[in-house]
N, C-alpha and C positions, 0 to 999 in steps of 0.2 A: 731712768732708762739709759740703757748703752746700745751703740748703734748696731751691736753683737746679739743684743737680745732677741728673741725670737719674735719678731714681729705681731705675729696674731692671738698672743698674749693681751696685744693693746687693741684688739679688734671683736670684741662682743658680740657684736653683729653678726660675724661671720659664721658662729657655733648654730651647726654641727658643723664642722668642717667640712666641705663637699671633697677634697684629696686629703690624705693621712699628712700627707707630702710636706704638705702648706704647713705644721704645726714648725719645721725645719727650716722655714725663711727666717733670716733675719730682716732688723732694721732697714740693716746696709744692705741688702741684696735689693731692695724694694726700691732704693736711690740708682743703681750701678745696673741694672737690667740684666741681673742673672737670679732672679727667684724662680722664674717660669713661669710665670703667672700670666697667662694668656700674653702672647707676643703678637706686635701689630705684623708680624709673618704670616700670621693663620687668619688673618681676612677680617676680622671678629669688626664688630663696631666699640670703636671708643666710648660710644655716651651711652648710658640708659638707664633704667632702676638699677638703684643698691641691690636688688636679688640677683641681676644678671651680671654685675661686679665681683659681688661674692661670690658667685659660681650656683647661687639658689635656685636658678629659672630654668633651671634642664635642658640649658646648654650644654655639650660637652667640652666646649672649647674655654669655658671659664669655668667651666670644673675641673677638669682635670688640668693637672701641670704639664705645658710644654715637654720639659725635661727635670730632673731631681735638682734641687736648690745647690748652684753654685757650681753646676757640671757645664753652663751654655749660657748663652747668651744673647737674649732677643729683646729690643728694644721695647719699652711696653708700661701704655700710658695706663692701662689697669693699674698696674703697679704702684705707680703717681699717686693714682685715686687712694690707693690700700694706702698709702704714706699720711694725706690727709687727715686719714682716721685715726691713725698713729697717733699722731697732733694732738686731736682731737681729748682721744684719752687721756693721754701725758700731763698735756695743758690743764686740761679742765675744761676747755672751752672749744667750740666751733671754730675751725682752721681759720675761717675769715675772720673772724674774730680776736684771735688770737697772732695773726699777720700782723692786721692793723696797730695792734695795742704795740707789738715785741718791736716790729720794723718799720712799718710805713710812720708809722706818726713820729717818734726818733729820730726819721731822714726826711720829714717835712715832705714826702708824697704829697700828694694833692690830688688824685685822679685814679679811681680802678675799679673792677666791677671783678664778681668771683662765680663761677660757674654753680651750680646746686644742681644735684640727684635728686628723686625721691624715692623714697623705700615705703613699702608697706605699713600697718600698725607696728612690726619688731623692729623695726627698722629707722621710718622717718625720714625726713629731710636733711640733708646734711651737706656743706660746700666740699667740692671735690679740689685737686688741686690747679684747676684748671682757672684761670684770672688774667686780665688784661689790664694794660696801662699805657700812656703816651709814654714814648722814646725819653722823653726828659725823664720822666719818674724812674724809667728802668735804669739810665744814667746813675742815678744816686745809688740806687743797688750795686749795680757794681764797682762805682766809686770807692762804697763803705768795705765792699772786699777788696779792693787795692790797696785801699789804706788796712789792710790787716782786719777787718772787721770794724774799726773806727770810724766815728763821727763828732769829729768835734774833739771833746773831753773822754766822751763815752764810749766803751765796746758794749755798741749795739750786737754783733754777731761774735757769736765765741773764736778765737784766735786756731784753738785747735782744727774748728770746720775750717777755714779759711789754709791754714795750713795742710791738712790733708786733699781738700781739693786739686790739691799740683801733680795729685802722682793716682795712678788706678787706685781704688780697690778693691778688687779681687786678681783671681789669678787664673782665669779663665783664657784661654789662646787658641780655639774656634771662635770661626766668623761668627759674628751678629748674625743672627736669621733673615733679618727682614733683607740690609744692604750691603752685607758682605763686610761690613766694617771691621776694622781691626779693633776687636772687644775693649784693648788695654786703652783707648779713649775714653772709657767712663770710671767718675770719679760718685762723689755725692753731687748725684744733680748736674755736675759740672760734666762739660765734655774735653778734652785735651785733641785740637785742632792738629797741634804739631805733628803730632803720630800718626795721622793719616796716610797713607801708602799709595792712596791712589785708585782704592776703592771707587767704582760708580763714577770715576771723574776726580772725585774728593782728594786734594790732595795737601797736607802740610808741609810742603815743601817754602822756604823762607819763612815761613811763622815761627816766633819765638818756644823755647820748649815751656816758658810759665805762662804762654797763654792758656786763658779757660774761657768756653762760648757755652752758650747753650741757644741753638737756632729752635726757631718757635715754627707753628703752624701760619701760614699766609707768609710766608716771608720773615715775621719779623724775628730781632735777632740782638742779644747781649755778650758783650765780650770785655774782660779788661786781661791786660798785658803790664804784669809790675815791671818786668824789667825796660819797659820802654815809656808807664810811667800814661797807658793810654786806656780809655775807655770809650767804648764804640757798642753803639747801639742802630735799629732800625726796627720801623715800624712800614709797611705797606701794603697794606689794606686788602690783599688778595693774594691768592696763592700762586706758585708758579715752578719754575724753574730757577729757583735763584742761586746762587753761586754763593754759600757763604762764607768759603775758606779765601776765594779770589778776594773779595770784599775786605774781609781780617788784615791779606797778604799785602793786600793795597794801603794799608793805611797803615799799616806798621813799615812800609817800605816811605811812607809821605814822612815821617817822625823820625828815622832810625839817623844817626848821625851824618852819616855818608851820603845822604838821598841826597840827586842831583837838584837844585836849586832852579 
């Protein structure tokens, strides 16, 4: 599989297809949030059965695509979920399963639990991409991508992910649906802080341009910065208004050579 590939090739589950659309996601579009695939813009609920994922439960809003694959850009933990699955196929094995085996036990994790859907008889049980851990564990995570994918001796994560992480992609230049965000922030997974404009508050203003975050639900929050050689993480326990670029700005300003002492 290449990240080019059409996605829902690796998605079983999903046939009949409920949009023609969908058969035109790639891989990559299902990481960088321009597939369409139900955007947290349109209200929808993030959690529920695999039919309402898939677009099976006669929803319209996960049946049908927001917009044509690779034309927009709407933030969208659906998405996430469809990537799981991806996994899933690829691997051979159940996402959690296959986490644990490739990364967490290689970076000596110690701590996490992983979200599961349930689907019908065609469908079934299956971990979405939704999972939790202590601030230390997610540490090592981004560690291993500071170091290039490295741990130790070993490339745990391939050199290429790690590498294309630092820069969009797609080429999409409409706002994000949900917060107006300036689209070219999303990489695989990764979001690019620096390029913030000022969106909603959000602004990357003194963040490095190779920093990569990806802020979580309740607060919590992953980030590492090679050229300043930093990794910052946060875990707090409920949701809020939290600031996570100011947080970034501040700790790469506590590190950067010239901070005042």
């Amino acid at each position: 599989m290449a990240f080019d590939d059409p996605a829902f090739d690796f998605i079983p589950w999903a046939q009949p297809l409920s949009d023609p659309r969908k058969s035109q996601i790639t891989v990559k579009q299902l990481f960088n949030h321009t597939s369409g695939l139900c955007p947290e813009a349109n209200g929808s609920l993030n959690d529920g059965a695999w039919e309402y994922i898939l677009g099976h439960s006669g929803d319209p809003q996960t049946a049908t695509l927001a917009f044509d694959p690779g034309t927009g850009c709407g933030y969208s933990t659906h998405a996430l979920h469809h990537a799981s699955l991806v996994c899933e196929t690829v691997t051979g094995k159940p996402y959690d399963q296959f986490a644990v085996e490739a990364l967490f036990k290689p970076l000596g994790i110690e701590h996490w639990w992983f979200q599961f859907f349930e689907g019908g008889e065609k469908i079934g049980s299956h971990p979405t991409h939704g999972l939790g851990m202590p601030a230390r564990d997610l540490a090592r995570i981004a560690y291993c991508m500071l170091r290039g994918g490295r741990w130790g001796d070993r490339q745990v994560i391939p050199k290429w992910f790690v590498d294309e992480t630092a820069a969009p992609t797609h080429d999409v230049r409409t706002p994000e649906m949900r917060w107006d965000l300036n689209p070219q922030i999303f990489s695989h997974g990764w979001e690019l802080p620096a390029r913030l404009t000022g969106e909603g508050g959000r602004s990357g203003q003194d963040i490095p341009a190779d920093a990569r975050a990806k802020p979580g639900s309740g607060g919590q929050y992953i980030a590492f910065v090679p050229s300043l050689d930093l990794v910052l993480t946060r875990q707090t326990g409920s949701s809020g208004d939290w600031q996570f670029e100011e947080y970034l700005r501040r700790a790469c300003a506590a590190v950067t050579p010239d901070a005042k002492q």
